[in-house]
N, C-alpha and C positions, 0 to 999 in steps of 0.2 A: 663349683668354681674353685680355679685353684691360681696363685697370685702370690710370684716373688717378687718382695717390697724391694729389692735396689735396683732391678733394673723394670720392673714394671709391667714382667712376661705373666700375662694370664690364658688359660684355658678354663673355657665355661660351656655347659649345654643347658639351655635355659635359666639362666641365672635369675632370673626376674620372675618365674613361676612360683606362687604363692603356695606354698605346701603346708600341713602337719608337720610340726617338728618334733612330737612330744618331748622331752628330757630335754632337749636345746635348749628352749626353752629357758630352762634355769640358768645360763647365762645371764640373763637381765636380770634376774634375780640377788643372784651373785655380786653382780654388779653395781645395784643398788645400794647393798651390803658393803660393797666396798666402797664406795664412793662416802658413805657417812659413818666409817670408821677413819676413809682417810680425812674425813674435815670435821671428828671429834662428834660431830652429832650423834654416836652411837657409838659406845664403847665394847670389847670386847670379851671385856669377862661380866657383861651383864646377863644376869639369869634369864630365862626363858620356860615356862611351863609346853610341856609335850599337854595337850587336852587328849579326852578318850578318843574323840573325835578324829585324832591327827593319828593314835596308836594302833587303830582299828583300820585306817587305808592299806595295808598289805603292802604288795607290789614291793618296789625296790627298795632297798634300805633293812637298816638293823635298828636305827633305834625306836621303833614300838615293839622289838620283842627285847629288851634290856631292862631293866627295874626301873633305874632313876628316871622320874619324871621333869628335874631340871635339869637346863641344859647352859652350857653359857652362847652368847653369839656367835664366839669363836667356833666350839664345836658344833654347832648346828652348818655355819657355811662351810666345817670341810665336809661335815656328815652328806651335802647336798653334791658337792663336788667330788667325793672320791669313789660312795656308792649311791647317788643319785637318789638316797634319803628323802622318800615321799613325807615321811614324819615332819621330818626338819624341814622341808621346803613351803608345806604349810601351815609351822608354827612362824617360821620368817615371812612368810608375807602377807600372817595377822600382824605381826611387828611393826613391818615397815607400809605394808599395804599394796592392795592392787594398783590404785591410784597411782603410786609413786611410782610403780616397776613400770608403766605404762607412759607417764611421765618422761621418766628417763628414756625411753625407745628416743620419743617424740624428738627430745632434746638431743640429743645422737644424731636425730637424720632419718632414722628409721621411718617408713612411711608404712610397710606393710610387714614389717616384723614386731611382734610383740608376745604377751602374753595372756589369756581373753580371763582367767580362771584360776579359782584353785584347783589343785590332786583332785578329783573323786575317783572312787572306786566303780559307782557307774554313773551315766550322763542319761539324763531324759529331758521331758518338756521344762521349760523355764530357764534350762543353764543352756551355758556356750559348746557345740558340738564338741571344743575339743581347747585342752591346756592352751598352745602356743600355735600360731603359726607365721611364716616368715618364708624369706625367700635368700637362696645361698648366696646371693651379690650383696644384701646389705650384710648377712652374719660376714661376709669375707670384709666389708667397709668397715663395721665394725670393729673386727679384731686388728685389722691393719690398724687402727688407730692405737687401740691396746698394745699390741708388739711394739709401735713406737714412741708410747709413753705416751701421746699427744691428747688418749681420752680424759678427760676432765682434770685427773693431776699425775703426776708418776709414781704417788704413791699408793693411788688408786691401781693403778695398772699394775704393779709389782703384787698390793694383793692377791688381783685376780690370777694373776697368771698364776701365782703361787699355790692357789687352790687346785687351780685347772691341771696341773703338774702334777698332783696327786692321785689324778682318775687312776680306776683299776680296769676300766674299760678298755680295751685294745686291740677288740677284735672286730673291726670294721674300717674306716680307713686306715688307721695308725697301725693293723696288720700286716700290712706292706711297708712302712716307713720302718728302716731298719734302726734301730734301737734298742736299748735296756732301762726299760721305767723303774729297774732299780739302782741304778746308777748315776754318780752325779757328772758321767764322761761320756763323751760321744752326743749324739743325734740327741736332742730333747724332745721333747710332746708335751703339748698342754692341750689338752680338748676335752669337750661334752660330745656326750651320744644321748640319742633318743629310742627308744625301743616302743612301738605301742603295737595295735592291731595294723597290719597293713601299711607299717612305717621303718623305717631305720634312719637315724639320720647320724653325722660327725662333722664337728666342726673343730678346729682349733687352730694352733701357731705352733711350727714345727722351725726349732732353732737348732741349721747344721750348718752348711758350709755358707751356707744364705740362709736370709728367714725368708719362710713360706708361711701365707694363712689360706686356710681350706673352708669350706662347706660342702657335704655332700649329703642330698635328700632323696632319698626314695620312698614315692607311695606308690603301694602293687594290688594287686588282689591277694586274697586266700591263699595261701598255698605255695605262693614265689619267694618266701624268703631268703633259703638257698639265691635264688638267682641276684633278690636283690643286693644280700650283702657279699657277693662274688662281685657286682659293680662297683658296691663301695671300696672293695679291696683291691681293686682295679683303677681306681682314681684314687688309690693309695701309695700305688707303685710310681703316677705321677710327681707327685707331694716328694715321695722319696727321692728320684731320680733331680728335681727342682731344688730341692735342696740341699742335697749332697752330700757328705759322708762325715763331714767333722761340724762341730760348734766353729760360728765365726768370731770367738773367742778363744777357742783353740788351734786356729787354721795359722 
């Protein structure tokens, strides 16, 4: 799904299909995170222990291969937003808890997007098939509220986006949205990607001549990745075309 907020033009193909989101996922997460730094329940330079437990999941991220075993809050939510930090994603929600991230969906609206799980490195009998699963019409309801400050408070929303603004990931929708994610001019992006077996997904809030918010999920067989994130980059060129060429702050 793709959805500009001022005049309310959306294109979707199956919007309401419940998928694997893996990494999207950490959106709620995040957001949990922000929600109780903007309302003081949790502050940001409180220390955090990385366990061996969190050091030993692999996959994405740097800080299990780094020395320091503390972290403070602050660093762990950009660690999870900029390189998608398995470490940090499952020391934060020993922190704040599955309960709460779940919680929050609920409180949101969310009916069939959430989060089932922590990171493992593999899944068998007794846990949840899979991290996160959701569907691209609530993540694009979601962030539409986010882009317009109206999720829980605006300084929640300022966090988030501020984290999400720092992904290094951009090579799936955001490959087509013309842009410089090192620059503070021109087209913005703020989004998560998910990457697992059989999945790619991206979501975020693309601030040009209009703001746009996206979700795009693909789950394929073995073997289609090529094909699948050629889709994604394809309903990227949408996002871009939708939004347009300048910030509508600088238009």
């Amino acid at each position: 799904m793709v959805r500009r907020l001022d005049d309310g033009r959306t294109l979707s193909t199956d919007p309401d299909l419940v998928l694997p989101l893996a990494s999207v996922g950490k959106v709620l997460l995040l957001a949990e995170v922000a929600r109780r730094l903007a309302d003081r329940t949790l502050e940001a330079d409180q220390p955090v222990e990385l366990l061996d437990t969190d050091r030993a999941l692999g996959g994405t991220g740097l800080l299990g291969q780094l020395s320091p075993r503390w972290w403070t809050v602050a660093d762990l939510a950009t660690a999870v937003a900029t390189v998608s930090d398995n470490a940090a994603t499952n020391a934060l929600l020993r922190l704040v808890t599955l309960d709460a991230v779940q919680d929050l969906a609920r409180v949101a609206g969310l009916r069939d997007t959430t989060v089932h799980d922590l990171i493992r490195a593999e899944r068998g009998p007794g846990v949840p098939d899979t991290f996160a699963t959701g569907t691209a019409g609530e993540l694009c309801a979601f962030l539409a509220d986010v882009a317009k400050g109206t999720w829980h408070s605006p300084q929640a929303c300022r966090l988030l986006r501020g984290w999400l603004a720092g992904n290094i990931d951009r090579t799936m929708v955001a490959d087509s949205i013309g842009h410089d994610p090192w620059s503070g001019d021109g087209v913005r992006v703020e989004n998560k990607t998910g990457t697992d077996t059989g999945v790619r997904a991206d979501t975020g809030i693309v601030s040009g001549r209009h703001t746009v918010v996206y979700a795009v999920v693909a789950a394929f067989a073995p073997g289609e990745e090529r094909t699948a994130v050629a889709e994604l980059r394809r309903w990227g060129a949408t996002v871009d075309r939708l939004a347009g060429p300048h910030r509508s702050d600088k238009s």
